[in-house]
DRENDO-1510 file (C-alpha; in Angstrom, 1 decimal, always signed):
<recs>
REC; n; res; u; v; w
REC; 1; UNK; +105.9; +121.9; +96.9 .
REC; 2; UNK; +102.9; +120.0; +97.7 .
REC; 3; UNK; +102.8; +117.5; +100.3 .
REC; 4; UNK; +100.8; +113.8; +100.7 .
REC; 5; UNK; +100.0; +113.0; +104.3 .
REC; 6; UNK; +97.8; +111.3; +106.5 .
REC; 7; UNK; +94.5; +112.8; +106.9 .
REC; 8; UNK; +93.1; +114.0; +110.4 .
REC; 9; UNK; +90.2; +114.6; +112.3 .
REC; 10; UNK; +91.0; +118.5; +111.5 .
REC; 11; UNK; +90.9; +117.9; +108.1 .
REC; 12; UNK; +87.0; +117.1; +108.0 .
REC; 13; UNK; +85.8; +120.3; +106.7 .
REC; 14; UNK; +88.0; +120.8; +103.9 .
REC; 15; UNK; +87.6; +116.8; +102.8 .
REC; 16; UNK; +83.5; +117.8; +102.8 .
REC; 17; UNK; +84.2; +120.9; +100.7 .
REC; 18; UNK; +86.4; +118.5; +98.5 .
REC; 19; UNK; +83.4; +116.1; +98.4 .
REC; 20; UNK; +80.9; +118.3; +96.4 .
REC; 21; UNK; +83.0; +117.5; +93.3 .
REC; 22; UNK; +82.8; +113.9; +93.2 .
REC; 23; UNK; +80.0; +112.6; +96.2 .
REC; 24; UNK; +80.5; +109.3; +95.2 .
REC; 25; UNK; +79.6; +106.5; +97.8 .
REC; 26; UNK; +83.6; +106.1; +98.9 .
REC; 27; UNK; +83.1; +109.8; +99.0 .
REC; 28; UNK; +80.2; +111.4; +99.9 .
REC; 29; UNK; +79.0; +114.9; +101.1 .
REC; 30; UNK; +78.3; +114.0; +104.2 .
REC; 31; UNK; +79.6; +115.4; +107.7 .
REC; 32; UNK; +79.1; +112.0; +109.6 .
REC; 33; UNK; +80.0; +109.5; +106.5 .
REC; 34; UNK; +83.2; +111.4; +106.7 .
REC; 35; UNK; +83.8; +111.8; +110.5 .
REC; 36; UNK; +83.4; +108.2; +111.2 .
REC; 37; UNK; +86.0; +107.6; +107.9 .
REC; 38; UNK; +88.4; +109.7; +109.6 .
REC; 39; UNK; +88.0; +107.8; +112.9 .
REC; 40; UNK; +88.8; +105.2; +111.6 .
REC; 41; UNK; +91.7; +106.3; +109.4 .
REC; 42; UNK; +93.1; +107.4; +112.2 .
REC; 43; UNK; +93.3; +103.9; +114.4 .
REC; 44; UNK; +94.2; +102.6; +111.1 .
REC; 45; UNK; +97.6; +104.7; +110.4 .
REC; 46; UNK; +98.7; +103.9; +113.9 .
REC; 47; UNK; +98.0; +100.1; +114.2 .
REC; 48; UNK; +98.5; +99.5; +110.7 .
REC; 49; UNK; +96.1; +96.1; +111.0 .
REC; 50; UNK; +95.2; +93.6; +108.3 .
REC; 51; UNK; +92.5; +93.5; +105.6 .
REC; 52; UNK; +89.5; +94.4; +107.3 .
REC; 53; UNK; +86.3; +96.1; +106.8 .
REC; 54; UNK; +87.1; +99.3; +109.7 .
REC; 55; UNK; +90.6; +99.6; +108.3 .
REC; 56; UNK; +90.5; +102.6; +105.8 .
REC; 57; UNK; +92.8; +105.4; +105.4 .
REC; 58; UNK; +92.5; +108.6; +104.2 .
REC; 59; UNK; +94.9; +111.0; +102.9 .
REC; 60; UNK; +95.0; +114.5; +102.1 .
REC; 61; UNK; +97.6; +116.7; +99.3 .
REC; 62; UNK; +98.7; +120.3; +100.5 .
REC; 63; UNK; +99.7; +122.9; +98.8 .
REC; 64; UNK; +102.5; +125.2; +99.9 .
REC; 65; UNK; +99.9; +127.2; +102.0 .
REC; 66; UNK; +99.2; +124.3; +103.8 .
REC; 67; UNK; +95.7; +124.4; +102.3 .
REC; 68; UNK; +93.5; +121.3; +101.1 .
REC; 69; UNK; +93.8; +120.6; +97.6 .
REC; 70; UNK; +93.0; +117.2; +97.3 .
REC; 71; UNK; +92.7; +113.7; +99.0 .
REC; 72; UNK; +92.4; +110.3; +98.4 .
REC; 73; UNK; +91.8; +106.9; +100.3 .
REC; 74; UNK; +92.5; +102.7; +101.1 .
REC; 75; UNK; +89.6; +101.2; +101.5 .
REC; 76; UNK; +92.1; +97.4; +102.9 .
REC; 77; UNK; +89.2; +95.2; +102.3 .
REC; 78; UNK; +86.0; +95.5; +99.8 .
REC; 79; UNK; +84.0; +92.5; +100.4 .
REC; 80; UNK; +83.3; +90.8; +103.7 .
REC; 81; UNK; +80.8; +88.4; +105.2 .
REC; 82; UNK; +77.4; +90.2; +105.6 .
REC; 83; UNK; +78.5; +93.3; +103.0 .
REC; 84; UNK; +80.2; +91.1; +99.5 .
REC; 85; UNK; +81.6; +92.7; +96.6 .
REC; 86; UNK; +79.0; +92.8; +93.7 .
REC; 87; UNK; +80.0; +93.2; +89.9 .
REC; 88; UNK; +79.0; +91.5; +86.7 .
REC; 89; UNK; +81.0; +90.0; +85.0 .
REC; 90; UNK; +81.2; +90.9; +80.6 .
REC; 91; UNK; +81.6; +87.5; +78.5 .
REC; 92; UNK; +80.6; +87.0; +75.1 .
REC; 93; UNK; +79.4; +83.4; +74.1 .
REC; 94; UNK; +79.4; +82.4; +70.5 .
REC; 95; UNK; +75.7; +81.2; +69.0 .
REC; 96; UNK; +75.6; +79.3; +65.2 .
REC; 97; UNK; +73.1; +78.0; +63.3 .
REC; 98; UNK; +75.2; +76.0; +60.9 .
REC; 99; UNK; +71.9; +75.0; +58.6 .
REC; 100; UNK; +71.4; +78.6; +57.7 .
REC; 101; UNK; +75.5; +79.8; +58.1 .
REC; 102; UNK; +74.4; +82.2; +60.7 .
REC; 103; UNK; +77.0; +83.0; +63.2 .
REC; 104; UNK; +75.9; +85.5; +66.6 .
REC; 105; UNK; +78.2; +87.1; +69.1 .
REC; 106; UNK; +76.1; +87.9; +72.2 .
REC; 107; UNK; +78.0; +89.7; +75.1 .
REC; 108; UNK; +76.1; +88.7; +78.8 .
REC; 109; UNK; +76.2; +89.8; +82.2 .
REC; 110; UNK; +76.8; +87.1; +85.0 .
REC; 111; UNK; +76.0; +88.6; +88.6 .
REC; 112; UNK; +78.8; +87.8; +90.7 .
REC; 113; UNK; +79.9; +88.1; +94.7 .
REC; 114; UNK; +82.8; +87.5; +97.0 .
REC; 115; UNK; +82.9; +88.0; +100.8 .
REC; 116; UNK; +86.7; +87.7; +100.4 .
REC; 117; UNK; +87.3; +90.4; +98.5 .
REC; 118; UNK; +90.0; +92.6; +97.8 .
REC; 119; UNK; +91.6; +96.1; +98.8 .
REC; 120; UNK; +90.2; +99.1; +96.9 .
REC; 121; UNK; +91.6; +102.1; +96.2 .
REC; 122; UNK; +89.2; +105.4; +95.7 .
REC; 123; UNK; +87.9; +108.7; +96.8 .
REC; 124; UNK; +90.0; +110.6; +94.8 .
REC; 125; UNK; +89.2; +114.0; +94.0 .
REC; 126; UNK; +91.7; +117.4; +93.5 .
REC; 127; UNK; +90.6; +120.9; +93.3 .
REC; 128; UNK; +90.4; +122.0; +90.3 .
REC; 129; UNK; +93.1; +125.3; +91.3 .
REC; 130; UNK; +96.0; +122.5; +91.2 .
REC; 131; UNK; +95.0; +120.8; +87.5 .
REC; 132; UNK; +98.4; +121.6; +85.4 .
REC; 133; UNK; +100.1; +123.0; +88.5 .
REC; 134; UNK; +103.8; +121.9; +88.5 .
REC; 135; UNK; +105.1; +119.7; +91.0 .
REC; 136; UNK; +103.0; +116.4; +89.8 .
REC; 137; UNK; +100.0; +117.2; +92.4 .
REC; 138; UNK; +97.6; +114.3; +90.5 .
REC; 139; UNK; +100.7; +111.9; +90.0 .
REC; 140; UNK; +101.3; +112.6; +93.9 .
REC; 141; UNK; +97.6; +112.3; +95.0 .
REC; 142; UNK; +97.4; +109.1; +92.8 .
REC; 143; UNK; +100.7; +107.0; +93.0 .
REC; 144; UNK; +101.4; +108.1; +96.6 .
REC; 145; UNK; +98.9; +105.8; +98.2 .
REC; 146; UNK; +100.7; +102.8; +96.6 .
REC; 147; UNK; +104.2; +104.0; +97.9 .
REC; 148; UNK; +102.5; +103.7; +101.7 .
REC; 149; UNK; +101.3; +100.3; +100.7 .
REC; 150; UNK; +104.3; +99.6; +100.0 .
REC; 151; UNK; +105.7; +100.6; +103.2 .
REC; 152; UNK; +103.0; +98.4; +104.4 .
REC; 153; UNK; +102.0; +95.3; +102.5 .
REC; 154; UNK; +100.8; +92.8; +105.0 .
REC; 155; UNK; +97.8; +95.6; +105.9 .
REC; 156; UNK; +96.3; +94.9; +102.2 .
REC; 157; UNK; +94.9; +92.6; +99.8 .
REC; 158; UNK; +97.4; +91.0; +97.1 .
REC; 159; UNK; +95.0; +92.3; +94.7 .
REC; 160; UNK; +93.8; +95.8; +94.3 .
REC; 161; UNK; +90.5; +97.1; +92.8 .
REC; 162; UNK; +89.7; +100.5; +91.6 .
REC; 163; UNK; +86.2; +101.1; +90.7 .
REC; 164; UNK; +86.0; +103.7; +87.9 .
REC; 165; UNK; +83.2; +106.3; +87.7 .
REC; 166; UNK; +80.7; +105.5; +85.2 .
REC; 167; UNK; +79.1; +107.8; +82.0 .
REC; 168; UNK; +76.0; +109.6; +82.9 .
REC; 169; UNK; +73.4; +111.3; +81.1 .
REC; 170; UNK; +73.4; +115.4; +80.7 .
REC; 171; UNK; +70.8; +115.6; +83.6 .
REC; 172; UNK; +73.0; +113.6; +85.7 .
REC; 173; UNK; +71.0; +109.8; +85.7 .
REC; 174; UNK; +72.5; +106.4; +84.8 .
REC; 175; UNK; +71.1; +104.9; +81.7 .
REC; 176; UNK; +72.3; +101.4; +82.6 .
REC; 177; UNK; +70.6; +101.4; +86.1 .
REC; 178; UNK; +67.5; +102.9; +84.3 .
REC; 179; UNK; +67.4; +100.3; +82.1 .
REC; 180; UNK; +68.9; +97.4; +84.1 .
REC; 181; UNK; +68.5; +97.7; +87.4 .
REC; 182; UNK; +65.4; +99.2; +88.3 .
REC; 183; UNK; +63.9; +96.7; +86.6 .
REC; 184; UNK; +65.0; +94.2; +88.5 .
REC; 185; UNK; +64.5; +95.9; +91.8 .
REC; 186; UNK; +61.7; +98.8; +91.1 .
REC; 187; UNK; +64.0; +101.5; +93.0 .
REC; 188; UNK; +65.7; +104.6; +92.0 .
REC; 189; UNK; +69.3; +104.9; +91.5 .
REC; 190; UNK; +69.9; +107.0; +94.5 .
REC; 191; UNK; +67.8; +104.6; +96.7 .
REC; 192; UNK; +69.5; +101.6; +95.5 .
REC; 193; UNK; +72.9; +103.5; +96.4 .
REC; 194; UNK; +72.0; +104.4; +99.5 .
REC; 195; UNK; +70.6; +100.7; +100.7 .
REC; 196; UNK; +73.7; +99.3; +99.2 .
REC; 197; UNK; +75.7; +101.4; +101.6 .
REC; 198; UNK; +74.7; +98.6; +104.2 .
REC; 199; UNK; +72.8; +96.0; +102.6 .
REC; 200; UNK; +73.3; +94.5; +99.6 .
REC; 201; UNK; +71.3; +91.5; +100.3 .
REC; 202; UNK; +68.3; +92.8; +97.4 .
REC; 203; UNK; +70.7; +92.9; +94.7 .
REC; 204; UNK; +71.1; +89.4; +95.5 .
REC; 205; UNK; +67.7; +88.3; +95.7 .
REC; 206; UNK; +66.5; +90.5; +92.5 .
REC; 207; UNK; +68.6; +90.7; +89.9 .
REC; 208; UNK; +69.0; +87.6; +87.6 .
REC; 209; UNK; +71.1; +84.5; +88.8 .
REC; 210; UNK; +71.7; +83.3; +85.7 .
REC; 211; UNK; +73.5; +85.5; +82.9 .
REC; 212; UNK; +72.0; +87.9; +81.0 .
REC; 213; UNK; +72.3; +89.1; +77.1 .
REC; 214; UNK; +73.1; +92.1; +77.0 .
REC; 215; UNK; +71.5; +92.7; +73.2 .
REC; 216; UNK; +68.0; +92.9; +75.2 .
REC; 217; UNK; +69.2; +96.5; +76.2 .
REC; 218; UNK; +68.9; +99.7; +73.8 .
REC; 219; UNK; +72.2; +100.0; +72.1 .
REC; 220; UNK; +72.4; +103.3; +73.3 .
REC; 221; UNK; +73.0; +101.5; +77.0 .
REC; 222; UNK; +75.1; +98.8; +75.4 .
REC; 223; UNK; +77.4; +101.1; +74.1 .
REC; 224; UNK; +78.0; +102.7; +77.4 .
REC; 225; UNK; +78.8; +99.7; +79.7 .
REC; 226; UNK; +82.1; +99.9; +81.2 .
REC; 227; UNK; +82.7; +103.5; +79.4 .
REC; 228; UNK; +84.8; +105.4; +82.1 .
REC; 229; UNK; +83.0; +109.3; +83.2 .
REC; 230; UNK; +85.1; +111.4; +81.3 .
REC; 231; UNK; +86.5; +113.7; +84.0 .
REC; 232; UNK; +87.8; +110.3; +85.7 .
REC; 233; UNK; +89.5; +109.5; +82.5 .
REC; 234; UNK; +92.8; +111.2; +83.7 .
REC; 235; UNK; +92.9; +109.3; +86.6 .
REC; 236; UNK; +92.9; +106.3; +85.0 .
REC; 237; UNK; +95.4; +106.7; +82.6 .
REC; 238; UNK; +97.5; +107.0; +85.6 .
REC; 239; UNK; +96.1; +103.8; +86.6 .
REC; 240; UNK; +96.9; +102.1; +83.8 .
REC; 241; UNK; +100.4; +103.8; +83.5 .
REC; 242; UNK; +100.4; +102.4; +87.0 .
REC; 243; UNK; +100.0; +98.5; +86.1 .
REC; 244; UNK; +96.1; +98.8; +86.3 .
REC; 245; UNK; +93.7; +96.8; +83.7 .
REC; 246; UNK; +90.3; +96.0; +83.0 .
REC; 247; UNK; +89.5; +92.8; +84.8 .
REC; 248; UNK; +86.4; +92.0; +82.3 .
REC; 249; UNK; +83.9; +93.3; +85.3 .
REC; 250; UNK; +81.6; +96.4; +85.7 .
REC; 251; UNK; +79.5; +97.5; +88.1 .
REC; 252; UNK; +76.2; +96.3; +88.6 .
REC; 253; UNK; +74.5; +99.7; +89.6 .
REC; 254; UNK; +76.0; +101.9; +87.1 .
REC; 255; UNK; +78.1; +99.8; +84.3 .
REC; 256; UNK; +81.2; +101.8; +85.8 .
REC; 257; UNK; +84.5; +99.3; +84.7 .
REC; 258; UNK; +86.4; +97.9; +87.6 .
REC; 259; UNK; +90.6; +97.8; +86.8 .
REC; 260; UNK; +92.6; +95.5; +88.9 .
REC; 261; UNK; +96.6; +94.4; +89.7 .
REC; 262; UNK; +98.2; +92.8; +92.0 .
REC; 263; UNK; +100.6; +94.4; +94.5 .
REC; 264; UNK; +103.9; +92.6; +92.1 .
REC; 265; UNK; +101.8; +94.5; +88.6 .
REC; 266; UNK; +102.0; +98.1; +90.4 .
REC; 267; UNK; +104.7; +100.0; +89.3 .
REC; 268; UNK; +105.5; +102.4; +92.1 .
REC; 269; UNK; +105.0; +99.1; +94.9 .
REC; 270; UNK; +106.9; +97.0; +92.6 .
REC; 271; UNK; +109.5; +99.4; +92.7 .
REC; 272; UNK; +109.6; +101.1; +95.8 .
REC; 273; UNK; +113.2; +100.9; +97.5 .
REC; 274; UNK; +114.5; +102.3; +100.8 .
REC; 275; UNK; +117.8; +104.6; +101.2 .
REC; 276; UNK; +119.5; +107.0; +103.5 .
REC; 277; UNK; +119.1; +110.7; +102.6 .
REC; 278; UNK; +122.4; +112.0; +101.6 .
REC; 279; UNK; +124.3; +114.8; +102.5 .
REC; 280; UNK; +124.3; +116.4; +99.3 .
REC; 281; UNK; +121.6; +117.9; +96.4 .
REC; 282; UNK; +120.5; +115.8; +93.7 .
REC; 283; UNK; +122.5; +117.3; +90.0 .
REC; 284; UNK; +121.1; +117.6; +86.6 .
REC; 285; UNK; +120.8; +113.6; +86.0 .
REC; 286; UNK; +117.9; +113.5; +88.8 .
REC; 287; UNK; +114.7; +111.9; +88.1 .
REC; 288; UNK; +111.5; +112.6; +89.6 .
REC; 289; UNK; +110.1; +109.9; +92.2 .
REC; 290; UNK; +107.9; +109.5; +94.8 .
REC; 291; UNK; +109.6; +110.5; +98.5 .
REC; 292; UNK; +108.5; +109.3; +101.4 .
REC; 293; UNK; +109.2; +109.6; +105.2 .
REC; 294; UNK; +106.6; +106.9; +106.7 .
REC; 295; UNK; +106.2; +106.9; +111.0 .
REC; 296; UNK; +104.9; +104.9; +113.5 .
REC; 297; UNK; +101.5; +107.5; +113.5 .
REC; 298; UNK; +101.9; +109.6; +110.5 .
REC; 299; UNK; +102.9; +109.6; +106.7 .
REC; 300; UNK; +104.2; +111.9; +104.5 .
REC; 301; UNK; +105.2; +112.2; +100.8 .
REC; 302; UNK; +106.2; +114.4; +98.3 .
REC; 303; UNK; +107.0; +114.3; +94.5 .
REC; 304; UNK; +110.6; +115.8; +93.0 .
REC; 305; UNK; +113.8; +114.8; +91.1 .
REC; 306; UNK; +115.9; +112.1; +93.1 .
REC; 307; UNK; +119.6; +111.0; +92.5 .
REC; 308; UNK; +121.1; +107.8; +93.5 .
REC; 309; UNK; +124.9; +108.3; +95.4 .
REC; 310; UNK; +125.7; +104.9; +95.8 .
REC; 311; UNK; +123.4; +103.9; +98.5 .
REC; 312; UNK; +121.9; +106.8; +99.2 .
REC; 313; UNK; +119.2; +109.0; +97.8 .
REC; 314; UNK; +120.4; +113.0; +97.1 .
REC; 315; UNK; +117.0; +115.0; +98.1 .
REC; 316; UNK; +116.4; +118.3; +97.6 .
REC; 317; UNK; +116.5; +120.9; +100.6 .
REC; 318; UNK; +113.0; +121.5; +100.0 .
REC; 319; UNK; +112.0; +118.2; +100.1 .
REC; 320; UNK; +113.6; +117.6; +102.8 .
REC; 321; UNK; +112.2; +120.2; +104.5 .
REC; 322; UNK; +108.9; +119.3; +103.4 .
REC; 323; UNK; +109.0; +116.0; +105.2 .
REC; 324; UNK; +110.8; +116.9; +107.9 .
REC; 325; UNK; +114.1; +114.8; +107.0 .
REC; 326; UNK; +118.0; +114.7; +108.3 .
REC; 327; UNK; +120.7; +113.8; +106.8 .
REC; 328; UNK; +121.0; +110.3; +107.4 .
REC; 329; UNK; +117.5; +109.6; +108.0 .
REC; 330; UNK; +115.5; +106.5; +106.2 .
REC; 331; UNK; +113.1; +107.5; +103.2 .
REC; 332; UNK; +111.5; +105.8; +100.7 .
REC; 333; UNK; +111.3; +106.1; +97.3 .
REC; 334; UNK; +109.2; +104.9; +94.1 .
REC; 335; UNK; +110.0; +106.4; +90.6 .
REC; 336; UNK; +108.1; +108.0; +88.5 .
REC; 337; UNK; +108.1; +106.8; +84.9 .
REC; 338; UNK; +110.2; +109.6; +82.5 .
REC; 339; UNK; +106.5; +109.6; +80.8 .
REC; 340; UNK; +104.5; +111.0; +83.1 .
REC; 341; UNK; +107.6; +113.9; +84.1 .
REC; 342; UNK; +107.0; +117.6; +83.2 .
REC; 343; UNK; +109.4; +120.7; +84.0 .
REC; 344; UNK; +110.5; +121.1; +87.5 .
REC; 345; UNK; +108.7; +124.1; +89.1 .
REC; 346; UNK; +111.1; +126.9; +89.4 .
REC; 347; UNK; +112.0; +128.1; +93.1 .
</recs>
């Protein structure tokens, strides 16, 4: 049974080796980037603080080896004074020339910026061993981090953001930054990432004020703006089976789309409930959910068929065992939708 918990400083080298197949800039292969992410996950687990810029967590899926097979992260606040939240936002404005009955649909891109901005959700990356694997390891790694929001609302934003990775070509570049933003700003796509990771003051002060047709571009570019990478397309059809839609934005390095809900849109926050763990196993009517068994300094989940007895939750032993639970003991739970179920793994 795999298990969702709270990363840990120990769990550096096997979230680096995890990084190589994504290194995206919430995760990136890098020893420090990561160590200091960690630091701070950890403070944050235990103090459980508001919205703010150092509160991210990080969490980590384990298989029944107790290996690392995936993690995920919180970022609580994406956009602050000093380091805003940058996106352009996709209209389409309406031109006519009535004289000559000639009607034109022009999409544009308007640069926009909050410091207020909201929580973000990202990082997510499984080894490829656990694709298909039973036990919902991707539903786990995905809908458990809303089940510990959840737990802890007041630590978030109302609104959620997940940034989705964005089309490249076959020799790995980004036709919309190649055609967009370097323009604007003369620097490669890695340099611009990497500058953004602390400044983003030049995209600011470069790239148009004022909106921009997006019919200037080669179609070829057009035609990828907010097209989703297709090995992230999984995870966001969980997203979207989650509550999560396109909020009309995209990224203004890479085109990538950013989807968005609020904490009441969210399915398994939305429907997360508390219960006592019964004294008996759940029978053939169980459903699958989300478990969870949330501490002052740690949290832990698990996915696997649940079944109400008035009010208390029947658990399996081995989900019990998994998270350490009593009979008795407080848990919570969050459902998982009869369409994203597949046959119990066999013990």
């Amino acid at each position: 049974m795999f298990l969702l918990r709270s990363a840990t400083r120990m769990d550096l080298e096997s979230i680096w080796e995890l990084a190589s197949y994504l290194d995206s800039p919430n995760l990136p292969r890098d020893r420090s980037f990561l160590a200091q992410r960690l630091e701070r996950s950890s403070r944050a687990f235990v103090q459980h603080p508001a919205p703010s810029l150092d509160a991210e967590y990080q969490f980590v899926l384990i298989d029944e080896t107790e290996r690392v097979v995936g993690t995920c992260a919180i970022l609580s606040k994406h956009g602050t004074p000093g380091l805003p939240h940058l996106f352009l936002r996709v209209c389409e404005e309406q031109r006519e020339a009535t004289s000559m009955q000639i009607r034109m649909a022009h999409q544009t891109l308007q640069l926009g910026a909050t410091e207020d901005g909201p929580t973000e959700i990202g990082a997510l990356v499984a080894h490829p061993s656990i694709r298909g694997r039973p036990g919902w390891p991707g539903k786990l790694l995905s809908w458990g981090r809303f089940a510990y929001i959840a737990c802890h609302p007041a630590s978030f934003e109302y609104t959620l953001l997940a940034e989705m990775r964005a089309s490249l070509t076959p020799d790995g570049k980004n036709r919309f930054w190649e055609a967009f933003g370097r323009r604007f700003t003369g620097l490669s796509y890695d340099e611009a990432d990497r500058r953004s990771a602390s400044d983003k003051s030049f995209i600011l002060d470069l790239f148009p004020s004022t909106p921009f047709y997006a019919s200037l571009l080669d179609p070829d570019v057009v035609a990828e703006l907010g097209v989703v990478h297709p090995e992230a397309r999984p995870a966001l059809s969980l997203l979207e089976r989650a509550g999560f839609h396109w909020i009309g934005e995209i990224d203004p390095f890479d085109a990538g789309p950013f989807y968005g809900a609020t904490q009441s849109e969210i399915v398994p926050i939305r429907d997360f409930v508390r219960a006592v763990v019964a004294d008996t196993c759940p029978g053939d009517s169980a459903t699958p959910a989300i478990i969870v068994a949330d501490e002052p300094e740690s949290f832990r989940a698990v996915a696997d068929p649940v079944e109400w007895d008035s009010t208390k939750l029947r658990v399996s032993k081995q989900a019990r065992e998994r998270l350490g639970l009593s009979v008795g003991d407080e848990i919570g739970c969050a459902p998982l939708p009869l369409s994203l179920s597949r046959p119990r793994e066999t013990q």
